[in-house]
N, C-alpha and C positions, 0 to 999 in steps of 0.2 A: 385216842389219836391226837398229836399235837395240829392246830390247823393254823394256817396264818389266812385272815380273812383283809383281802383288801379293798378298803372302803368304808370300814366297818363302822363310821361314823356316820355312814348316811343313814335315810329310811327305811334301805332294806334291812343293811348292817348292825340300828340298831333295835331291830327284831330277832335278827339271825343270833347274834353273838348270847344271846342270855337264852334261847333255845340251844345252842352248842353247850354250852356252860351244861346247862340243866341236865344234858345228855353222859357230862363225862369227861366232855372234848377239855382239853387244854388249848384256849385260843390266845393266839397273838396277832392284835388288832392294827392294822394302821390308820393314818390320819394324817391330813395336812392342816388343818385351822388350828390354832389355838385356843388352846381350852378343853380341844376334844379329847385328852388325855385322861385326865380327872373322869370324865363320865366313861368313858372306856372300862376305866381301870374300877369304877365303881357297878359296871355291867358283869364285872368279873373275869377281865380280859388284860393280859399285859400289853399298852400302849406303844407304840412304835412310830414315829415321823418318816414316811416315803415318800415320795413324789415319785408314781408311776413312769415318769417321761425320763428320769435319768437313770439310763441301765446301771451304770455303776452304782449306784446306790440300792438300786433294788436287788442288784447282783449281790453285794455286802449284807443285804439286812435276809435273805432268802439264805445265804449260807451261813450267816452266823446267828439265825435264830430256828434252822433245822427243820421245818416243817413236814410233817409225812403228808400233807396235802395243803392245797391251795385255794382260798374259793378268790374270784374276783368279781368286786361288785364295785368299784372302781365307776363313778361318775362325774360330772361337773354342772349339774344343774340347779342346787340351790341357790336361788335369787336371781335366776335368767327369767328376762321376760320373754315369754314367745312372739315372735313373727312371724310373717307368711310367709318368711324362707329359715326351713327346717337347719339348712346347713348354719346358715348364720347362727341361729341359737344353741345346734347343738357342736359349734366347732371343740371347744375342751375337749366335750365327751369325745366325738370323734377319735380323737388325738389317743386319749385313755385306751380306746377299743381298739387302734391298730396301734399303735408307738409300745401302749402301756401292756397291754398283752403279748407284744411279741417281746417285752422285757420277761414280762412274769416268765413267758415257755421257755425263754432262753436261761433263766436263772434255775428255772424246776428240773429241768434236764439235767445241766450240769451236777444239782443238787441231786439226782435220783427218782425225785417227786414222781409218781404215776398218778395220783388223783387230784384231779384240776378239776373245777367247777366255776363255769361263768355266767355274767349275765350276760343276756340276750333279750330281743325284744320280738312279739310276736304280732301286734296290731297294725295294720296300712300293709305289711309287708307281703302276705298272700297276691300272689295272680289276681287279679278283678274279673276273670270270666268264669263261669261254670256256675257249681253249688259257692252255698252263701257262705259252708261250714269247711275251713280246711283242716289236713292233718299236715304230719312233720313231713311226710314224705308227697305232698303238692310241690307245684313247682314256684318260687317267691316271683314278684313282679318284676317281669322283662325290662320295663319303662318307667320306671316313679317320673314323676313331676322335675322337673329342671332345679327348683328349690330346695330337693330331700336327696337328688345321688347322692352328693357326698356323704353323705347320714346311711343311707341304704349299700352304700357298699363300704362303711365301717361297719355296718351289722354282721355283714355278709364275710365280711374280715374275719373278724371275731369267731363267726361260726366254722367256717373252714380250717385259719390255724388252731383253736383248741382240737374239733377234732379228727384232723391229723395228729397232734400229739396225743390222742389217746384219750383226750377228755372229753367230758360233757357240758353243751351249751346248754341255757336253761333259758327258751321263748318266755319269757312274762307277760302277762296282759297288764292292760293299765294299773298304776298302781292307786289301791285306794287304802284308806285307815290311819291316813297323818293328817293332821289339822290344816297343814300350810300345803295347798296340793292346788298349783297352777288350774288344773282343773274343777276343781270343785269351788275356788275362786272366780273363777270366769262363770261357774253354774249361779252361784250365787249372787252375782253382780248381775247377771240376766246376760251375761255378753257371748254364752254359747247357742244360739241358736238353733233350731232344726231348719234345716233346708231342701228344698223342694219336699220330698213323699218322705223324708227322714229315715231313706232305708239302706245307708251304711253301718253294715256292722261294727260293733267292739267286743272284745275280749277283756273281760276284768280281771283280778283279783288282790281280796287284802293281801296289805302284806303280812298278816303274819302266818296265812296259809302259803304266800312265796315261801316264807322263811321257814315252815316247814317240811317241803317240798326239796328243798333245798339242804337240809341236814340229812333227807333220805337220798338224795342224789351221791353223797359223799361213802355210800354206801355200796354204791354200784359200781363196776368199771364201765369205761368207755371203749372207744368213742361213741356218745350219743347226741341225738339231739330231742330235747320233750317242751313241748309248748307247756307250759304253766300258767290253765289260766281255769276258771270257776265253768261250770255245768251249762250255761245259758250265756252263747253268746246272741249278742241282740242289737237288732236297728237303732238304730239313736230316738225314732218318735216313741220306742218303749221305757230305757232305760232313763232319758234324759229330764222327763217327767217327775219321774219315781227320785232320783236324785236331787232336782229341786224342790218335792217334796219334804226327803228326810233333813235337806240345810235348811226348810222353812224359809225358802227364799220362793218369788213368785214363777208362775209358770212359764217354760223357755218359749223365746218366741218365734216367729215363723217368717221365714225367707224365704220369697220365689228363687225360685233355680237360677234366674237368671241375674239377679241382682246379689246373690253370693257368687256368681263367678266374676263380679265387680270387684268383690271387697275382696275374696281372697285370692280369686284369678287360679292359675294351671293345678294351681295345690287343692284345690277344691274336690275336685274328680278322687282324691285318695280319700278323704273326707265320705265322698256319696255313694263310692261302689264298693269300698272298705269289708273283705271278707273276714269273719272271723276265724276262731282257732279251735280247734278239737283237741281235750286233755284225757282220751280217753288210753294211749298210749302210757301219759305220766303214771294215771293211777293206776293202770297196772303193775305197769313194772316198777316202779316205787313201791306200791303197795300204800296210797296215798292218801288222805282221808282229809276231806274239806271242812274245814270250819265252818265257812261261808258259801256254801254248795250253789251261791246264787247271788248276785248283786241284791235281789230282791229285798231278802234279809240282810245282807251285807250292810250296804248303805244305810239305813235306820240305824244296823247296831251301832255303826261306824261313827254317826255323826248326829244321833239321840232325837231325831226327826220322829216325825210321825209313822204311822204305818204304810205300807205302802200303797199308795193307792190314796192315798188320804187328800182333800181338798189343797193345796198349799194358798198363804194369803196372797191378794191379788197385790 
């Protein structure tokens, strides 16, 4: 199957594209930086220049490079620094997830395309009441925080026109297994703290179990939707631990409830009631199989830390 992957220069894209390669697929990769040509085109993927925001162009490079499928991993977060408002940081992305996908679906159509595959996000995004564990089919939060709508309903974007057209969104949990990761930067600088009883959930996984998760989704029709995220979703006073551990950075440190709603204010509450996500949908129907069945082991392998559980220095 020929696939045109877009994004394919990021984190997930460049796991995905050399599992496609390995599989068969004939991939044609896009990019906006330069430079990311050459490494593309050296992952085994033909190179392409898009920028998801202008239809015409994605309309031109979608009919004159023929793809029988479509994945979109389309992001804009390398070298954003986070703030305690979601929208601000994640405005590109936004823009990607509703402008840029209602280009792709407008260009797969015309093209014929029936197999569409996107990113998606699965973490904060669950209802905050009930069980701690959801599936695809809970109901997403009514209310986010004043700082994250616009983010939560580009999510929400994303999810509804792919599948309407037929495709599959693909929920990820956080992503771990790249060196430069907003988050494990902030674990290792000590500046992620646990707050109050540290019993908001997360949903993890490497990426290169996304990335093959994701070469099985291209397999399936739609429309679906599958949370994609490891065995053990977990509180933050479990996981946060064990991650500062495997960076050999010292142990995270601890916030009254009420002087974290100082520093991060309304955004907090998605932070400390944060349900996680249930993959037990993906591995079915995928037929899935986890590298990394668990942060536990994940993290260590990830980031060549200690074991888990291991003292980290003070």
């Amino acid at each position: 199957m020929r696939v045109l992957v877009a994004g394919a220069s990021g984190v997930i894209g460049t796991r995905l594209v050399p599992q496609l390669v390995g599989q068969g697929y004939e991939v044609v990769a896009t990019f906006r930086s330069a430079g990311n040509a050459e490494r593309l085109r050296a992952l085994g993927a033909e190179p392409v220049w898009l920028d998801l925001r202008d239809r015409a162009t994605v309309r031109k490079v979608v009919l004159d490079m023929r793809p029988e499928a479509i994945v979109h991993q389309a992001t804009a977060l390398a070298g954003q620094k986070f703030s305690r408002s979601l929208d601000r940081t994640f405005a590109p992305t936004n823009r990607l997830r509703t402008e840029g996908t209602d280009n792709l679906l407008a260009a797969a159509q015309e093209a014929g395309i029936r197999r569409f595959v996107a990113q998606s996000f699965a973490p904060y995004r669950y209802e905050r009441t009930g069980g701690l564990v959801k599936t695809e089919d809970d109901p997403l939060d009514p209310a986010p925080p004043p700082s994250a709508r616009e983010t939560f309903a580009a999510m929400a974007h994303l999810d509804e026109a792919v599948t309407a057209a037929g495709g599959i969104a693909l929920r990820y949990g956080c992503f771990y297994g790249d060196s430069d990761n907003p988050l494990v930067n902030a674990v290792r600088k000590r500046q992620n703290p646990i707050v109050g009883d540290g019993g908001g959930m997360m949903s993890f996984i490497h990426l290169e179990d996304a990335a093959s998760a994701t070469v099985l989704a291209l397999g399936l029709d739609g429309p679906a939707i599958y949370n994609i995220t490891d065995d053990e979703p977990a509180p933050a006073r479990e996981w946060l631990p064990v991650l500062a551990s495997a960076l050999g950075a010292g142990p995270p440190r601890h916030l009254p409830l009420w002087l974290g709603w100082l520093i991060v204010g309304k955004g907090l509450s998605m932070m400390t009631e944060a349900r996680g996500a249930a993959n037990a949908r993906a591995k079915k129907e995928l037929g899935w199989t986890l590298r990394y069945p668990s942060w536990r082991e994940g993290f260590p392998a990830a980031y060549g830390g200690r074991r888990p559980g291991a003292r980290a220095a003070p």
